[in-house]
LOGU-111993 format. One record per atom (N, C-alpha, C, O): residue in three letters; atom name; x, y, z. Coordinates in steps of 0.2 Angstrom, whole numbers, plus 2048, in hexadecimal, padded with zeros to 3 digits. Atoms other than C-alpha are relative to their C-alpha. Layout:
! residues N
+-----+----+-----+-----+-----+
!   r !  a !   X !   Y !   Z !
+-----+----+-----+-----+-----+
! ALA ! CA !   X !   Y !   Z !
...
+-----+----+-----+-----+-----+
END
This chain:
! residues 54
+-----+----+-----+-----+-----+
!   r !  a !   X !   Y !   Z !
+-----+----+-----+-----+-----+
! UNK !  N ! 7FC ! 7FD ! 805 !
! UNK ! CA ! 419 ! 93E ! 8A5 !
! UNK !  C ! 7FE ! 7FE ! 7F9 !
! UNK !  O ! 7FD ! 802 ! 7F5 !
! UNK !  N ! 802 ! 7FF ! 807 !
! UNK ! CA ! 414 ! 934 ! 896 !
! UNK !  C ! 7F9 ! 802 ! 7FF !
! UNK !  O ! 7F9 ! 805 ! 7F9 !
! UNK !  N ! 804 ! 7FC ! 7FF !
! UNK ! CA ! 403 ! 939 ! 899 !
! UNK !  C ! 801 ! 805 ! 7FE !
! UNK !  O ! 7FF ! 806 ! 7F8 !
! UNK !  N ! 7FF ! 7F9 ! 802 !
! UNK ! CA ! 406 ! 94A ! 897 !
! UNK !  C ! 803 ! 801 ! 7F9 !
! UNK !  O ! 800 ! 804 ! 7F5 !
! UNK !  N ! 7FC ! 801 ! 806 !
! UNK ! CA ! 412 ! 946 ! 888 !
! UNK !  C ! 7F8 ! 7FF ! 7FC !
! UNK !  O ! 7F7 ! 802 ! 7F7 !
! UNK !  N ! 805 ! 806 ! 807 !
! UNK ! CA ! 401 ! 93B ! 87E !
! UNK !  C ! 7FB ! 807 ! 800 !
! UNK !  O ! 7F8 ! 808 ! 7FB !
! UNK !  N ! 804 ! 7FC ! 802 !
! UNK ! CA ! 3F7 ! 94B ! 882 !
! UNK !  C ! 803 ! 805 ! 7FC !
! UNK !  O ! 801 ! 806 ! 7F7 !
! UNK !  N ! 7FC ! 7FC ! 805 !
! UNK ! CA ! 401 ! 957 ! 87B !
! UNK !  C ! 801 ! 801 ! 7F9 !
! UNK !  O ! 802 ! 806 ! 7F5 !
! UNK !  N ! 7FE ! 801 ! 808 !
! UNK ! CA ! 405 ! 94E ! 86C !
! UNK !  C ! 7F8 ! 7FF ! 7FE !
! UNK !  O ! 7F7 ! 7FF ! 7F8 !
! UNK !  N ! 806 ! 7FF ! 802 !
! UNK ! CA ! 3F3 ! 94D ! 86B !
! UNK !  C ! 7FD ! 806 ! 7FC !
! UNK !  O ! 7FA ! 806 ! 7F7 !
! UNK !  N ! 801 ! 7F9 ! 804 !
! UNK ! CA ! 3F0 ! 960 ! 869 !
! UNK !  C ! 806 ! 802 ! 7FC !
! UNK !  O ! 805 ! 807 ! 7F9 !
! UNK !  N ! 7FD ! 7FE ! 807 !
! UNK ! CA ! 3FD ! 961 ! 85E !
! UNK !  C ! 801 ! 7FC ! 7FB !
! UNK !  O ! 805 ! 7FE ! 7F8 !
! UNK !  N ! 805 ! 802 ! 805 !
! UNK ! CA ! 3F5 ! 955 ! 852 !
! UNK !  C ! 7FA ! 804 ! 7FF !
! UNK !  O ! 7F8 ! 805 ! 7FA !
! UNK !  N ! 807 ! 7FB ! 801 !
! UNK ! CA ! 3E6 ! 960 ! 854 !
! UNK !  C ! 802 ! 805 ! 7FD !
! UNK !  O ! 7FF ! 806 ! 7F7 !
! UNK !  N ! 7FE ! 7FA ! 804 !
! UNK ! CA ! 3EE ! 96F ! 850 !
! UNK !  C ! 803 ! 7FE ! 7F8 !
! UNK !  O ! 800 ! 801 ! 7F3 !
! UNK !  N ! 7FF ! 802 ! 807 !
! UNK ! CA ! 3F7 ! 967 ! 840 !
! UNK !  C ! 7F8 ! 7FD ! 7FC !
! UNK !  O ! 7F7 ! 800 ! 7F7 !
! UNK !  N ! 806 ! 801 ! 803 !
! UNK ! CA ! 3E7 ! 961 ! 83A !
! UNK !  C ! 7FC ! 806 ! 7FF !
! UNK !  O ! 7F8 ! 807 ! 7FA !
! UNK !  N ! 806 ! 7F9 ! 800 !
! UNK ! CA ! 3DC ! 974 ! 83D !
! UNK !  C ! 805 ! 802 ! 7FB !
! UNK !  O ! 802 ! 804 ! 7F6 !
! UNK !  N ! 7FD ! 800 ! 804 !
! UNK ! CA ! 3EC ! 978 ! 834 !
! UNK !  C ! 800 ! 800 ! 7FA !
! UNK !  O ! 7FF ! 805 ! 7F6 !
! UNK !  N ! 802 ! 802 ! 809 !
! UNK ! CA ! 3EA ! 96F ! 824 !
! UNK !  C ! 7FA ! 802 ! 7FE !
! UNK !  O ! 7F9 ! 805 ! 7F8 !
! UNK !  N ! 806 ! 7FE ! 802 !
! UNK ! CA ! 3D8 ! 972 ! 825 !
! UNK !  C ! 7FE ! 806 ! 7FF !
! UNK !  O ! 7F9 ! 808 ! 7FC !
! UNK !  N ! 800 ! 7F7 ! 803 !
! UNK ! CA ! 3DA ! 986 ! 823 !
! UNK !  C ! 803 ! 7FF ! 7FA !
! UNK !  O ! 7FF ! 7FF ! 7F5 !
! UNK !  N ! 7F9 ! 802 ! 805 !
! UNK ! CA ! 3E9 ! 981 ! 816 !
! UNK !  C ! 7FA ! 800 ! 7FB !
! UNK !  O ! 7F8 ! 804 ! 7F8 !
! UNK !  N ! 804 ! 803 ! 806 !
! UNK ! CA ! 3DC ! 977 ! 80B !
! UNK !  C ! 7FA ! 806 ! 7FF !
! UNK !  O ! 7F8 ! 808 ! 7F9 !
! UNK !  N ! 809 ! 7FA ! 803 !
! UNK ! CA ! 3CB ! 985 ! 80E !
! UNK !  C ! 805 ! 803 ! 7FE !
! UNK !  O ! 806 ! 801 ! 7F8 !
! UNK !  N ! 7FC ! 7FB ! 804 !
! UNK ! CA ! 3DA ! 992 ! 809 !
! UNK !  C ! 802 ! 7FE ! 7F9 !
! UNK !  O ! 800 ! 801 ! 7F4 !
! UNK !  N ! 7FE ! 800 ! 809 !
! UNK ! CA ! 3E0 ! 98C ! 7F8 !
! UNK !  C ! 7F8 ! 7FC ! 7FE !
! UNK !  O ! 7F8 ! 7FB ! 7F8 !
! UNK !  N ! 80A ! 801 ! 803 !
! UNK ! CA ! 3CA ! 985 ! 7F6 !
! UNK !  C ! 800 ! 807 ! 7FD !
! UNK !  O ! 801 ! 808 ! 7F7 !
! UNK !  N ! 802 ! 7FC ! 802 !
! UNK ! CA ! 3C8 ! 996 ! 7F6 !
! UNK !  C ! 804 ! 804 ! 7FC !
! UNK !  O ! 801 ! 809 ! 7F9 !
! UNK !  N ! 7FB ! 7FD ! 805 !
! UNK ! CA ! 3D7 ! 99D ! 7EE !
! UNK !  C ! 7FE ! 7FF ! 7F8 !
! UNK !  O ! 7FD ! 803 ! 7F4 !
! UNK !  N ! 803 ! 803 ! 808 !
! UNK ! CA ! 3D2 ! 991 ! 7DF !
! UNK !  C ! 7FA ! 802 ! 7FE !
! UNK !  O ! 7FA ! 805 ! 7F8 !
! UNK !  N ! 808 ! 7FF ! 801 !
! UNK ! CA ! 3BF ! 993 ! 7DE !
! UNK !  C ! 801 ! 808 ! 800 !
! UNK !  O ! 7FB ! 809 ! 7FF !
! UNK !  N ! 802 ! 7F7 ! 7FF !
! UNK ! CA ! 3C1 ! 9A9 ! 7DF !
! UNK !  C ! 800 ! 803 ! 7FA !
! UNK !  O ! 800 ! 809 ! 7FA !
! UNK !  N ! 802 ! 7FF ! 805 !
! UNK ! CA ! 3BF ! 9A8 ! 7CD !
! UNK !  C ! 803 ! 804 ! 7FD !
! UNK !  O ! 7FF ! 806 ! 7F8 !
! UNK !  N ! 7FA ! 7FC ! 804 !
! UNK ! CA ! 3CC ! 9B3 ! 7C6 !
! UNK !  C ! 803 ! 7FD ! 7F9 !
! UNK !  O ! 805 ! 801 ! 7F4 !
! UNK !  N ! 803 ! 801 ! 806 !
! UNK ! CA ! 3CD ! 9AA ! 7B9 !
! UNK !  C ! 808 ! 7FE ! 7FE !
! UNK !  O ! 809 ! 7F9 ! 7F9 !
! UNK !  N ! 7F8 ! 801 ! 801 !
! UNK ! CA ! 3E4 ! 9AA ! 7B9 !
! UNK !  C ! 803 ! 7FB ! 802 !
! UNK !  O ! 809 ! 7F9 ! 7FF !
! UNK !  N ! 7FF ! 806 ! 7FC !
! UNK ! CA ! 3E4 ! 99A ! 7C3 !
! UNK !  C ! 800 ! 7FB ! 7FB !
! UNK !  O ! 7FC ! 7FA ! 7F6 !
! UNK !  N ! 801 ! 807 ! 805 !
! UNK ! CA ! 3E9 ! 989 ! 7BB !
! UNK !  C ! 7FB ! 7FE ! 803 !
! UNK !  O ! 7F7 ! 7FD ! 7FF !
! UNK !  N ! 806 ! 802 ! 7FD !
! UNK ! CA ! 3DE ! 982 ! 7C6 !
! UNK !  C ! 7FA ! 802 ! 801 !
! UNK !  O ! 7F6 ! 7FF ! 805 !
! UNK !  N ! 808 ! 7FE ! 802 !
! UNK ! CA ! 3CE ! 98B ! 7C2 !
! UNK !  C ! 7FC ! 7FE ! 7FB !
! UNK !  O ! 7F6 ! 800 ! 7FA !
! UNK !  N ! 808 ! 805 ! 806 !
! UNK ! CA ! 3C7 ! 980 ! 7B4 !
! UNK !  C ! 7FE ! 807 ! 7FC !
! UNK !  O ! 801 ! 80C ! 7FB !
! UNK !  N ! 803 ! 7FB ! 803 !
! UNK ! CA ! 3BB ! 988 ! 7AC !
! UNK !  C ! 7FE ! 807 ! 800 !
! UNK !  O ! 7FB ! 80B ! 7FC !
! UNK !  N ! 801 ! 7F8 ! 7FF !
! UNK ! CA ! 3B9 ! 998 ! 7B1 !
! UNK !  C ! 807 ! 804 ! 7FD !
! UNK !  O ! 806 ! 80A ! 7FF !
! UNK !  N ! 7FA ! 7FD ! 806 !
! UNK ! CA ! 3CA ! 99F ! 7A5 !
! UNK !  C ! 7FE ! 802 ! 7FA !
! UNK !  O ! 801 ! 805 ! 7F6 !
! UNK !  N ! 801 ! 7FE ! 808 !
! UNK ! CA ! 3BD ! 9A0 ! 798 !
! UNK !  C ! 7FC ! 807 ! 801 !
! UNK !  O ! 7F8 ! 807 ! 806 !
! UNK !  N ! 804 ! 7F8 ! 7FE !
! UNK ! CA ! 3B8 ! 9B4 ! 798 !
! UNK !  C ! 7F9 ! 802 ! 7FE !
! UNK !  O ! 7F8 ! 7FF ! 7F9 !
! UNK !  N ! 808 ! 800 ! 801 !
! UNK ! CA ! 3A6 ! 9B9 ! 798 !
! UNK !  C ! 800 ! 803 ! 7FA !
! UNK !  O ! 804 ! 806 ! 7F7 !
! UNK !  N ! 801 ! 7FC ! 806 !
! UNK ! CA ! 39E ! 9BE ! 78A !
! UNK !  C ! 7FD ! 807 ! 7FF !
! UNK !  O ! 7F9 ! 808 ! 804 !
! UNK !  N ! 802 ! 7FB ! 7FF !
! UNK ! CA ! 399 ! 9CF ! 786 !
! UNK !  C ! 7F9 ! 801 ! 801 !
! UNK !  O ! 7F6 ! 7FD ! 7FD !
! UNK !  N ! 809 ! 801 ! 7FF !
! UNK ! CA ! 386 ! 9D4 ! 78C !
! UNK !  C ! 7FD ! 801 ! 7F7 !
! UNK !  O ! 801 ! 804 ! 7F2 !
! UNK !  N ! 802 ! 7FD ! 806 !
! UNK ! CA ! 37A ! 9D5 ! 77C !
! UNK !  C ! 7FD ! 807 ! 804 !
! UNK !  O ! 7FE ! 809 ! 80A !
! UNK !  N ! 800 ! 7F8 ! 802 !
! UNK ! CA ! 373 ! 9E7 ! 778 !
! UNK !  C ! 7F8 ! 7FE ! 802 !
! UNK !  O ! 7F6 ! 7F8 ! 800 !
! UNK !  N ! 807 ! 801 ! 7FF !
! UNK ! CA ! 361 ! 9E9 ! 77E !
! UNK !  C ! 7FB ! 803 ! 7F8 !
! UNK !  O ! 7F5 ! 803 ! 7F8 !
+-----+----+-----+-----+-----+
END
């Protein structure tokens, strides 16, 4: 019985850890998508400049 208990609660650390790791690529990629609205996008908030004229 505790056997089964230690495995269990083993995949359910696995699962909280795959978890967190979508959570963080999710807001990676939320941040980085360059929209430019975000506080946490740094530098990319400065708007491009217009092309020059050939």
């Amino acid at each position: 019985m505790i056997k089964q208990k230690r495995g269990m609660s083993a995949w359910i650390w696995i699962l909280i850890a795959l978890v967190l790791i979508g959570v963080g690529i999710g807001i990676y990629f939320l941040v980085t998508s360059g929209n430019g609205s975000s506080i946490f996008s740094g530098g990319n908030s400065i708007p491009q400049p217009p092309a020059l004229p050939n």
